[in-house]
C-alpha positions in Angstrom: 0.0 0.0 0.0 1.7 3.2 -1.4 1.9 5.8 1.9 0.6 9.3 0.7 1.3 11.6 3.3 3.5 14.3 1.4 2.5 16.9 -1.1 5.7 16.8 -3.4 4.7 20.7 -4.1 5.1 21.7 -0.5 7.2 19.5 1.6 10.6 20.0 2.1 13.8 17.8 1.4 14.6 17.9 5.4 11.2 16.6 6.4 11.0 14.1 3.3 14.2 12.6 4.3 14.0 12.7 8.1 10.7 10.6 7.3 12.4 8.0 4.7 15.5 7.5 7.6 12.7 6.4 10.0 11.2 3.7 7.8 14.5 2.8 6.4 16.5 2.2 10.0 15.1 -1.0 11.0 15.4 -2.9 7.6 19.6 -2.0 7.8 20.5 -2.2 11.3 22.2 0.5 13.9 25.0 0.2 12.8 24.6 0.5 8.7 22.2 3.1 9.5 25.1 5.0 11.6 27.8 4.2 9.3 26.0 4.9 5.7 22.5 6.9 6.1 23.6 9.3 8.7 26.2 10.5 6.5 24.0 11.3 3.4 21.7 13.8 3.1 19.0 14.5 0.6 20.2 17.2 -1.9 16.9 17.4 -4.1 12.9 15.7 -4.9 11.5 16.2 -8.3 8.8 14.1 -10.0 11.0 11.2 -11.0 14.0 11.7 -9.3 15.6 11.8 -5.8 19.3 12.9 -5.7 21.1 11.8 -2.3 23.9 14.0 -1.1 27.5 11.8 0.4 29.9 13.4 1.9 32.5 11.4 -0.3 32.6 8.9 -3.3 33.3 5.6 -0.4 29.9 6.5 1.1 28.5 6.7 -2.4 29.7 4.0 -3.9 28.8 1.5 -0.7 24.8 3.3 -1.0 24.5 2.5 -4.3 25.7 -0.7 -4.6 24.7 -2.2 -1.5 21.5 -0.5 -0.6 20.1 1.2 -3.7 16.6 -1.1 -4.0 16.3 -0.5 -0.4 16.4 3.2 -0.6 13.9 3.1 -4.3 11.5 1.0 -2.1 11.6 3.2 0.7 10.9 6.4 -1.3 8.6 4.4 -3.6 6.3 3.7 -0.8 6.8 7.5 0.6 5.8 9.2 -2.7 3.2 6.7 -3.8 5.3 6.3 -7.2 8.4 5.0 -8.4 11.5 7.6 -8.7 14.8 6.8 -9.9 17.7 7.5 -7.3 21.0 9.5 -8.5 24.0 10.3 -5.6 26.8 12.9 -5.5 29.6 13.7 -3.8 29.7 17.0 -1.8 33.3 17.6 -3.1 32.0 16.8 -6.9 29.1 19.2 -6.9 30.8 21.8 -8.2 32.7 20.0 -10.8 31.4 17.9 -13.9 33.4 14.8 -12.5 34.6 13.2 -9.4 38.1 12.8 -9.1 39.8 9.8 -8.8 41.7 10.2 -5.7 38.7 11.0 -3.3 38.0 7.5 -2.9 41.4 6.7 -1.6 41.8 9.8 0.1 39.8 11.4 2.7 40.0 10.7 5.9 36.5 9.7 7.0 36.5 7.0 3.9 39.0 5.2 6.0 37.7 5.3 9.1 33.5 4.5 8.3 34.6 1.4 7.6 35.3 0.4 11.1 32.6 -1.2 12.9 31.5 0.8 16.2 30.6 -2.1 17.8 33.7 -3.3 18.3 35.7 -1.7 21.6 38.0 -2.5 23.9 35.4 -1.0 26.6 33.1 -4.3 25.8 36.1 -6.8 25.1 36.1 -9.6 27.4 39.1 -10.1 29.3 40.6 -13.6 30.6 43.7 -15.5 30.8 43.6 -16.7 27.3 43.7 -13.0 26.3 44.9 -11.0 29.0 48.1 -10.1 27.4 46.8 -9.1 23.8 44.2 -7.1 25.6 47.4 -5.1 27.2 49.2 -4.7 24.1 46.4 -3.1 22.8 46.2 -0.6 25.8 49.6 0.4 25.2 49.2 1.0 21.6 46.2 3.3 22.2 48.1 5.1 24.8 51.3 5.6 21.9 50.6 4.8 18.6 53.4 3.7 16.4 55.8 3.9 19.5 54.7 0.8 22.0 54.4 -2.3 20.1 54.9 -2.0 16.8 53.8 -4.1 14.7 51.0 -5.8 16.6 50.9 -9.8 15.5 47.9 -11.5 17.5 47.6 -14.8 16.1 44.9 -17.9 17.5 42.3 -20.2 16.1 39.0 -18.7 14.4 36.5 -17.0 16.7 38.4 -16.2 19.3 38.5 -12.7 19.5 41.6 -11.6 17.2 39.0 -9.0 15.0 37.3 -8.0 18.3 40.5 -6.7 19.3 41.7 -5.2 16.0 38.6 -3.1 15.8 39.0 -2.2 19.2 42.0 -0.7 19.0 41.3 1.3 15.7 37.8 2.8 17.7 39.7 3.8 20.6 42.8 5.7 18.4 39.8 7.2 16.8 37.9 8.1 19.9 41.3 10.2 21.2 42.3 11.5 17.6 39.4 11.8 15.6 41.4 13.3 12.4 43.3 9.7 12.4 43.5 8.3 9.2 43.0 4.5 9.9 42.8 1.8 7.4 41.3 -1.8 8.4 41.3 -4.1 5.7 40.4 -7.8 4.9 43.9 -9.6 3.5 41.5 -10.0 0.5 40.5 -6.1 0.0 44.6 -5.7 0.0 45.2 -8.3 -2.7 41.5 -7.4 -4.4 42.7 -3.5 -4.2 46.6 -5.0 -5.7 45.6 -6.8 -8.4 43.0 -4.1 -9.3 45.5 -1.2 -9.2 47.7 -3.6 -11.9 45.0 -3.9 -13.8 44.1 -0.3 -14.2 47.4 1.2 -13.8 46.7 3.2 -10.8 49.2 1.9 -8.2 49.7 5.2 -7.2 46.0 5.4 -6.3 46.8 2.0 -4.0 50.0 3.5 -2.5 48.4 6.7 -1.7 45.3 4.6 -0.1 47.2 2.5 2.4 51.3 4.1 2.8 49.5 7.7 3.7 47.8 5.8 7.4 48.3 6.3 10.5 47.3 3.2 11.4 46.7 -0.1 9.3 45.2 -3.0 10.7 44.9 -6.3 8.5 43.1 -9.3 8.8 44.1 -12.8 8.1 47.4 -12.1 6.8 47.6 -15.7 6.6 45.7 -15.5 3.3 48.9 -13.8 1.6 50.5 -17.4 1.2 52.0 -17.7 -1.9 51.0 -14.3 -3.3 54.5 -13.3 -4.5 53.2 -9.6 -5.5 50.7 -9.0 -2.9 53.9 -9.8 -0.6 56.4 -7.5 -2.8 53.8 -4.6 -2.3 53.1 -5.0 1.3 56.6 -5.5 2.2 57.3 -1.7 0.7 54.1 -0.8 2.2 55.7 -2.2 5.8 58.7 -0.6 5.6 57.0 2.7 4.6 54.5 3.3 7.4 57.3 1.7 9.9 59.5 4.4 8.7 56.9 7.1 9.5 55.7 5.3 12.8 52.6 4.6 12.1 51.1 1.6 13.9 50.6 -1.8 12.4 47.9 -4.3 13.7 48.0 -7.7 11.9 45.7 -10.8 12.6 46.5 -14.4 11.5 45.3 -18.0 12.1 49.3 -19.3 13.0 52.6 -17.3 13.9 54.5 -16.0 10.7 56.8 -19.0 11.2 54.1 -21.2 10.6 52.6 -19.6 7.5 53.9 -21.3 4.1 55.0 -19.5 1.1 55.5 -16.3 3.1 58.7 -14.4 2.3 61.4 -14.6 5.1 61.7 -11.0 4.7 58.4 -10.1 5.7 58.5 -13.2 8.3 61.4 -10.9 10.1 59.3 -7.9 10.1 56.5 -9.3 11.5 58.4 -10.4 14.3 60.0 -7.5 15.0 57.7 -6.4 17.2 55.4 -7.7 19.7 53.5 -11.5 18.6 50.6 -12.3 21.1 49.0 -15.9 20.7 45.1 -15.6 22.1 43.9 -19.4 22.9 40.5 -20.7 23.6 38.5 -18.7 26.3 37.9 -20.6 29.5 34.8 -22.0 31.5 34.8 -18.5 33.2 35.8 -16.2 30.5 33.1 -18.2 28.3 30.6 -17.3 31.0 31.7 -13.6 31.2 31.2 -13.1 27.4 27.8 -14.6 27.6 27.2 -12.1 30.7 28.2 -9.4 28.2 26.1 -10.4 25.3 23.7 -10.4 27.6 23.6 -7.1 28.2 24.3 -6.0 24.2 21.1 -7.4 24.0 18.9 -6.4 26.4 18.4 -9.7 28.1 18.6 -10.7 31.6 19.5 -14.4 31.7 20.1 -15.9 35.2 24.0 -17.3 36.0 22.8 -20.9 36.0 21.8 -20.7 33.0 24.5 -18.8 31.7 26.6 -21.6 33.1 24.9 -24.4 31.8 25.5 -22.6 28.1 29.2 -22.0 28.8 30.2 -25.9 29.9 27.9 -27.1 26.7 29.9 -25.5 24.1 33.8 -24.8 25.0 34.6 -23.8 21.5 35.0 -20.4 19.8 33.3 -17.0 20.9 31.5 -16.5 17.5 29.4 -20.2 17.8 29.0 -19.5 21.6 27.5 -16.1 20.6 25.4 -17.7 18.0 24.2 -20.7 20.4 23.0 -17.5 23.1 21.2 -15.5 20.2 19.4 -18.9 19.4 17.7 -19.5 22.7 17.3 -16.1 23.3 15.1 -16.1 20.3 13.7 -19.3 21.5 12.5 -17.7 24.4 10.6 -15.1 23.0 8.7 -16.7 20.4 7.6 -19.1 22.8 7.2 -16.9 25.6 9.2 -19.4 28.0 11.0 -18.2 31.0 14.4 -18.7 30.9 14.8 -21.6 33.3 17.4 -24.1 33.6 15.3 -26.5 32.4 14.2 -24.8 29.1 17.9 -24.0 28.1 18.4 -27.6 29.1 15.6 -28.6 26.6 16.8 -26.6 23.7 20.5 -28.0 24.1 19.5 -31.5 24.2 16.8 -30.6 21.2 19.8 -29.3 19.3 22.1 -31.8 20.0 19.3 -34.5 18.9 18.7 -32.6 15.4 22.7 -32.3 14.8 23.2 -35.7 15.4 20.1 -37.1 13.0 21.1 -35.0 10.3 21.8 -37.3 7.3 24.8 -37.0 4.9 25.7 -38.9 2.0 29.1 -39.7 0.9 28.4 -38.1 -2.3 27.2 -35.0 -0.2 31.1 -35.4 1.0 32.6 -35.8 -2.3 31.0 -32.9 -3.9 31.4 -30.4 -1.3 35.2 -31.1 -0.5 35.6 -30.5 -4.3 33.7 -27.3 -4.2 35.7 -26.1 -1.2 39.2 -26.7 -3.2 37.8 -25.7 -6.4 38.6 -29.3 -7.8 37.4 -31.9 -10.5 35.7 -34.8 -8.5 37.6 -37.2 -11.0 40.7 -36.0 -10.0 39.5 -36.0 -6.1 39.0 -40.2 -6.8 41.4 -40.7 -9.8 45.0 -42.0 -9.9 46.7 -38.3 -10.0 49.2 -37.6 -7.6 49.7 -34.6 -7.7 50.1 -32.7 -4.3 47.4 -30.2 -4.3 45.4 -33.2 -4.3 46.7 -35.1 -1.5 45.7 -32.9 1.3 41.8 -32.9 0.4 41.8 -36.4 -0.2 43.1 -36.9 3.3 40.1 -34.6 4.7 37.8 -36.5 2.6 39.1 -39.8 4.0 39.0 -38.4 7.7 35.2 -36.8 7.5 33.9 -40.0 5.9 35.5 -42.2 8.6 34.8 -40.0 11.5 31.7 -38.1 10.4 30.4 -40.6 8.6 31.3 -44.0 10.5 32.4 -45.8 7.2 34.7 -48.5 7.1 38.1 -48.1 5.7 37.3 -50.6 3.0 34.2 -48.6 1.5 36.1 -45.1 1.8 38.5 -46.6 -0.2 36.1 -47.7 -2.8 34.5 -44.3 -2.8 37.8 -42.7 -3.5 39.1 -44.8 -6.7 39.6 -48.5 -5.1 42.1 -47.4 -2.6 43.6 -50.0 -0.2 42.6 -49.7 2.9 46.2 -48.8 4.5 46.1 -45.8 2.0 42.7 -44.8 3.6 43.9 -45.1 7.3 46.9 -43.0 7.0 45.3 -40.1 5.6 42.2 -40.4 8.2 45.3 -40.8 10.9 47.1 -37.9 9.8 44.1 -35.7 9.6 43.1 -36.2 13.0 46.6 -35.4 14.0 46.9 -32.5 12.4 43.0 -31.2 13.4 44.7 -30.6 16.6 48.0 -29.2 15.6 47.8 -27.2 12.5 45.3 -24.1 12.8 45.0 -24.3 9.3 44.0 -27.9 8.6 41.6 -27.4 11.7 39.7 -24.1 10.3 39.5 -26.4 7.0 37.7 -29.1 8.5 35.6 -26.6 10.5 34.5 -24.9 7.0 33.7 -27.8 5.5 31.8 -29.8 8.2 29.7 -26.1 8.5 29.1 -26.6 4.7 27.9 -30.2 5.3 25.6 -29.7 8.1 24.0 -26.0 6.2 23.2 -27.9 2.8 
């Protein structure tokens, strides 16, 4: 039903988009609508067209791709007629074409892209993290000067991003005018390869060597990427030179990470490298007590408790686990009692375990995972890209699976059964001693039990 309250001939921009920021806030969330909406404005209304005001081409171009049906709808529904939506850059209004450099440039581009919910004020502190969370209180207190670079490595989910973010939001919370970069080791090597292809490495080196402070994600992922290493190594050495302060995440110690360059292996460890392990019983129970409170809910210890023992692994499923029976709770309008959480554990743990998958379900999904032919997964090849997911493919279907040795090695090309037990032996060893192969498994088991 089209909403007709406005007369296009006398309402004003300010009302008309005050009104569309109400309807449109609880479709993209707090902290989209913070990030993104609250930084547009609407410039003008005519018949068939809105045009939307950024104040730079990163908020822009993250509008318009990301949320541009969203905003049609919205004003659809407000104006009781389709309009077509154009945006503009505050900067470019004056000039017949953006310029290239203000989406590598400005300083607000930089920082919008750091998630506010994310601080050090509501990171959960224990012995398994104690240490990192330190580190990162120096660093805010001297940028550049403490610990420098930052290298906080653990297993996934258990808190490396958390702390990232957290510092980035507190530098920006005491220098506002920071230039601070966090990016994805993807968005480095996507934002490489791009500047190659377009010629604009200039562009790239004016994005990332001109921060104050550069935090990157998984740096793990650079394995084997000779160029994405050359450039970050000159990028390193640049914003080391200049003290600006380096935070990098990984899965393992740069020791442990193949096909990185000793060069950069040396630089990395040049400053401070903080493992983060597995929370404990109580830190586990002190993140749920925060969660509790991010939202709104008011879940009694015991419970809390009961939640904590019944999943010991990372933050990010024991988050997920909390949500769930939260939500339980409310649709169902059930206290939360001991005994209900008790129900919906045992009621999840019952589903999980009848959930029925095929060994073909295996086959086709490790071959999606490493991009590979299911002939060669099962054929005679050699080959050594192919070994390691035909070990995982042997493990899952003997552990996951319960199938003899004998019919895993039929599935996989008439194997003999030795064959089959050492990779399913090795596997399991290495589940518990390579990060790697364990976040692999992880992945792929997720996979399984989604589909």
């Amino acid at each position: 039903m089209w909403i007709t309250d406005f007369d296009l001939s006398t309402m004003d921009n300010l009302r008309l988009w005050h009104k569309f920021l109400e309807t449109i806030k609880s479709q993209v969330g707090p902290v989209n609508y913070k990030a993104w909406f609250l930084k547009a404005s609407l410039k003008s209304c005519s018949d068939d067209k809105i045009v939307l005001s950024t104040p730079h081409a990163f908020v822009k171009e993250t509008l318009s791709q990301k949320y541009l049906p969203i905003i049609e709808t919205g004003f659809a529904n407000l104006l009781g007629k389709s309009v077509a939506v154009e945006f503009i850059v505050k900067e470019a209004e004056k000039q017949t074409e953006e310029k290239e450099e203000d989406f590598f440039q400005p300083i607000q581009a930089a920082v919008s892209v750091l998630n506010p919910k994310y601080s050090l004020s509501n990171y959960v502190v224990g012995p398994s993290n104690n240490v990192a969370y330190a580190a990162a209180q120096a660093i805010v207190q001297n940028p550049g000067t403490s610990y420098n670079p930052l290298f906080i490595y653990g297993g996934t989910g258990v808190g490396k991003t958390h702390l990232m973010l957290g510092i980035g939001n507190a530098i920006l919370d005491k220098k506002p005018h920071a230039k601070i970069i966090y990016s994805p080791s993807e968005k480095f090597m996507n934002d490489y390869v791009a500047a190659i292809q377009t010629r604009k490495m200039g562009d790239l080196r004016a994005k990332y060597r001109l921060a104050d402070v550069l935090l990157v994600d998984d740096i793990q992922f650079f394995s084997g990427r000779e160029g994405t290493q050359e450039e970050f190594f000159h990028t390193f050495n640049e914003l080391i030179g200049k003290n600006s302060q380096i935070v990098l995440t990984s899965d393992r110690s740069p020791h442990e990470i193949p096909k990185l360059e000793d060069r950069l292996k040396s630089r990395f460890v040049g400053g401070l490298m903080i493992d983060i392990q597995q929370p404990d019983f109580d830190t586990r129970v002190a993140i749920l007590r925060s969660k509790c409170l991010e939202h709104k809910a008011n879940l009694p210890e015991e419970t809390l408790k009961m939640l904590a023992a019944s999943f010991e692994t990372n933050i990010r499923e024991l988050e997920g686990q909390l949500v769930g029976i939260l939500q339980l709770l409310q649709v169902q309008n059930l206290p939360p009692t001991p005994e209900n959480i008790g129900k919906h554990l045992q009621t999840k743990s019952i589903q999980q375990s009848n959930i029925k998958i095929e060994p073909k379900k295996v086959l086709e999904t490790v071959c999606e995972y490493f991009n590979l032919n299911q002939k060669d997964l099962t054929g005679a090849k050699r080959q050594k890209e192919l070994v390691l997911p035909r070990h995982i493919t042997m493990f899952i279907l003997s552990e996951q699976l319960n199938l003899t040795v004998e019919k895993i090695g039929q599935l996989l090309g008439k194997r003999d059964h030795t064959t089959v037990m050492h990779g399913r032996d090795k596997i399991k060893k290495l589940v518990n001693q390579d990060r790697e192969v364990q976040r692999m498994f992880i992945e792929i088991k997720q996979k399984l039990m989604s589909s």
